[in-house]
One Martini backbone bead per residue (centre of mass of N, CA, C, O) as a GRO file, in nm:
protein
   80
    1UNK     BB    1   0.099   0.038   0.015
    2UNK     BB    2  -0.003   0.377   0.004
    3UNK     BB    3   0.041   0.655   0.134
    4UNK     BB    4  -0.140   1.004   0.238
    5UNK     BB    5  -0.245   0.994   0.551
    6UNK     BB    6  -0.203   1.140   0.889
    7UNK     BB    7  -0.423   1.337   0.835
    8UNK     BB    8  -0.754   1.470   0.958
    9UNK     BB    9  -1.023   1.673   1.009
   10UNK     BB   10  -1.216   1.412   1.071
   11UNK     BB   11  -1.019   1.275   1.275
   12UNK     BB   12  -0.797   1.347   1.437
   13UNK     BB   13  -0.568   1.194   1.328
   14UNK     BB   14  -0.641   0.850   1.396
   15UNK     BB   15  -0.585   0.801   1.065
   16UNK     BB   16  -0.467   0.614   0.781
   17UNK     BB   17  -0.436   0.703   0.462
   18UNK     BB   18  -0.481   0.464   0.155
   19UNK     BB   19  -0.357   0.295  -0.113
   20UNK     BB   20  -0.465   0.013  -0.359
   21UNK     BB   21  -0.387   0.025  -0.615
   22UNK     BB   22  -0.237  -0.001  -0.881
   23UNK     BB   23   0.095  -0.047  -0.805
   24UNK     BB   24   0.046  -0.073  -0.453
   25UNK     BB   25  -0.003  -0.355  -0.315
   26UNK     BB   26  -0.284  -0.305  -0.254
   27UNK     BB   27  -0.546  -0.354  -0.021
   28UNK     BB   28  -0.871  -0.284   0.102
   29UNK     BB   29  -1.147  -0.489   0.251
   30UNK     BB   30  -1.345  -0.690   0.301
   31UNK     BB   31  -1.314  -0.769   0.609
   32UNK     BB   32  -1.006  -0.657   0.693
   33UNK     BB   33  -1.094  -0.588   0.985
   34UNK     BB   34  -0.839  -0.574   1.260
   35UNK     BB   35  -0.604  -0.560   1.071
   36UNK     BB   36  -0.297  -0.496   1.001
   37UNK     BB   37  -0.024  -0.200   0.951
   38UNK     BB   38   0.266  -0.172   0.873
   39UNK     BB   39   0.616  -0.107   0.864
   40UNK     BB   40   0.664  -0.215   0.613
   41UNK     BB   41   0.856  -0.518   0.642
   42UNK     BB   42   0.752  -0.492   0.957
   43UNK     BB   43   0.622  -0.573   1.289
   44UNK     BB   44   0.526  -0.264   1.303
   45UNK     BB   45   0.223  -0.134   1.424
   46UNK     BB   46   0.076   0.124   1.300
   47UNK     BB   47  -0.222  -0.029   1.247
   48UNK     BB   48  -0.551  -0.072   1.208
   49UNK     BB   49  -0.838  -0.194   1.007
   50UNK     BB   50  -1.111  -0.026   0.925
   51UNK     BB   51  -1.182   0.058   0.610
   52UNK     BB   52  -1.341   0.121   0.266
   53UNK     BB   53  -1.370   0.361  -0.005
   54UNK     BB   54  -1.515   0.112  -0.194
   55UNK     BB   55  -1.650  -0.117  -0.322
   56UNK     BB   56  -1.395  -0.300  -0.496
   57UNK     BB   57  -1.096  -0.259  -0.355
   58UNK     BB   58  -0.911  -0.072  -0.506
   59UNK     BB   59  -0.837   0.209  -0.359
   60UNK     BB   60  -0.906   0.313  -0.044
   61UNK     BB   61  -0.836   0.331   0.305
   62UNK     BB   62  -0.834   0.248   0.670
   63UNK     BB   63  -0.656   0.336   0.978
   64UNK     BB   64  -0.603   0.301   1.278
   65UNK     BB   65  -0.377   0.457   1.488
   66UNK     BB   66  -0.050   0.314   1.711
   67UNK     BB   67   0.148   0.552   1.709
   68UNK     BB   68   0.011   0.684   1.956
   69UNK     BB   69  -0.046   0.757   2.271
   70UNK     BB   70  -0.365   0.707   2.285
   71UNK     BB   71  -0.358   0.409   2.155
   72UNK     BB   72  -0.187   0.317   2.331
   73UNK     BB   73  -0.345   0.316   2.632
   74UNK     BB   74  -0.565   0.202   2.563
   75UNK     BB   75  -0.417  -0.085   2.486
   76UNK     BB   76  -0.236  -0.125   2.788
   77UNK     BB   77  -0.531  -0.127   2.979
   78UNK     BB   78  -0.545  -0.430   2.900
   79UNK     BB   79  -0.253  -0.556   2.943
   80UNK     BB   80  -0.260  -0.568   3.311
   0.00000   0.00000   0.00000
């Protein structure tokens, strides 16, 4: 996938928005929410996935952000 945007007037930061295009290595499809989002090629998880923005799977789409400080908090208070 190819990275768009870290920021959104729409989500106060908190979504990764990207683009699953041809020639960008696949997409975001429907089942595929609450899968990961890594850092490039390695296992650090900057994204859950939430949504994709069209029919066909084959667009852009979204991913909640983890490598914010809200949200590793939120995940930490699980895991105590």
């Amino acid at each position: 996938m190819k990275l768009i945007n870290l920021t959104s007037a729409l989500t106060d930061g908190y979504n990764i928005f990207h683009t699953g295009s041809r020639g960008t290595g696949g997409g975001t499809c429907f089942g595929d929410s609450g899968g990961p989002v890594f850092l490039g090629t390695s296992n650090v998880l900057v994204g859950i996935t939430s949504f994709v923005l069209n029919e066909n799977c084959a667009g852009g789409g979204g991913a909640y952000r983890t490598d914010i400080a809200t949200a590793q908090d939120f995940i930490t208070s699980f895991l105590r």
